[in-house]
N, C-alpha and C positions, 0 to 999 in steps of 0.2 A: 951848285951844290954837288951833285956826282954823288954816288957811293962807292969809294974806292975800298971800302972794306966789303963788297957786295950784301951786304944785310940786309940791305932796305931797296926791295925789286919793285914791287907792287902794293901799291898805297888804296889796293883797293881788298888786300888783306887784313882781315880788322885787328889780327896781333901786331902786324905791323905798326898801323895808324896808332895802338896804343904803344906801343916800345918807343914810336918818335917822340911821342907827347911828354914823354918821360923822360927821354934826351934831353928834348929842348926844357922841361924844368930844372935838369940838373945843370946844364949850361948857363941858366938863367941863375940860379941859387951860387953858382959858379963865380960868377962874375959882380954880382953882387957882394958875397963875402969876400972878394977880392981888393972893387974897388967901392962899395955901398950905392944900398937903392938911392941919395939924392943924385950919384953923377950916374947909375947904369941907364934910371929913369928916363934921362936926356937923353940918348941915344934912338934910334930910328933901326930897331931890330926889321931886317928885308927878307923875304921869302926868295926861293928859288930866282937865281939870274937866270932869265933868257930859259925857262922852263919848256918850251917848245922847239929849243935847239937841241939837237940828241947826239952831238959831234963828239963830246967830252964826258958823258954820263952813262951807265948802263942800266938804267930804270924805264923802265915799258909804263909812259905815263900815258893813262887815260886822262878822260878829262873829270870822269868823278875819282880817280884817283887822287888829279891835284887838286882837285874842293878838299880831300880829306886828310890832302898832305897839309893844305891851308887853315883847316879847322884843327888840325891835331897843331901846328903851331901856337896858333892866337891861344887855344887854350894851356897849351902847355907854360907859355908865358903867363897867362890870367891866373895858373892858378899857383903860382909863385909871387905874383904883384900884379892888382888892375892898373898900380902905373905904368908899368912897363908898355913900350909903342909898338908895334906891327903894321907894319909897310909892303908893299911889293905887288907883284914881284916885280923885278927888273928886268926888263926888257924892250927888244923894240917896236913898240907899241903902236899896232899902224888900225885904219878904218878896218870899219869890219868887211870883209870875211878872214883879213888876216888876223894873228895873232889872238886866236878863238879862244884857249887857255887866261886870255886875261880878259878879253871880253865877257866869259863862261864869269872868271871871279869878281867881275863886278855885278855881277845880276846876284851870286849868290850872297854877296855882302849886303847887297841888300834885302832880298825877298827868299835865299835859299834854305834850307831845315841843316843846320850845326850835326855834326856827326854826333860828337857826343852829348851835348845839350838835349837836341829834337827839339829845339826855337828856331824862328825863325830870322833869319839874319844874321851876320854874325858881328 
């Protein structure tokens, strides 16, 4: 992902987390009126590639950062279409104690509190 227009530093800024959510709706509503929700539906929308890699990116991620980079997507997409899918992230997804950021988003997909919701799970 990256932010090559630097906007988006810290996802642990709660204007931030709400201007992505809003991105990613208009992306969403985007590509829909483009090509329509039965083919965008198909699609497998992916979070952040290799989000733990910081080689190509200039965003200081923490790890509640990316829970709320990951909550502001899924919602941005839901609240455009609950068809719409969300995946990810991509990466190289090894035992634990490496690659902590996707380990971290699977306990919160299951049992964590939604930034914007305040449910549990996401």
């Amino acid at each position: 992902m990256g932010s090559p227009s630097r906007r988006f530093t810290n996802f642990e800024d709660k204007q931030q987390v709400f201007e992505w959510k809003e991105l990613v709706s208009l992306l969403a509503r985007r590509y829909i009126g483009r090509y329509g929700l039965s083919h965008v539906s198909k699609w497998n929308f992916e979070t952040w590639n290799e989000p733990d890699h910081h080689d190509f990116d200039n965003v200081s991620m923490t790890m509640q950062g990316f829970l709320n980079y990951y909550d502001a997507c899924s919602e941005g997409l839901r609240a455009v279409s609950p068809a719409l899918r969300l995946g990810g992230p991509g990466d190289s997804f090894h035992p634990w104690p490496r690659s902590p950021l996707c380990w971290a988003l699977l306990g919160h997909c299951h049992n964590g509190t939604n930034f914007f919701t305040g449910e549990l799970g996401v």
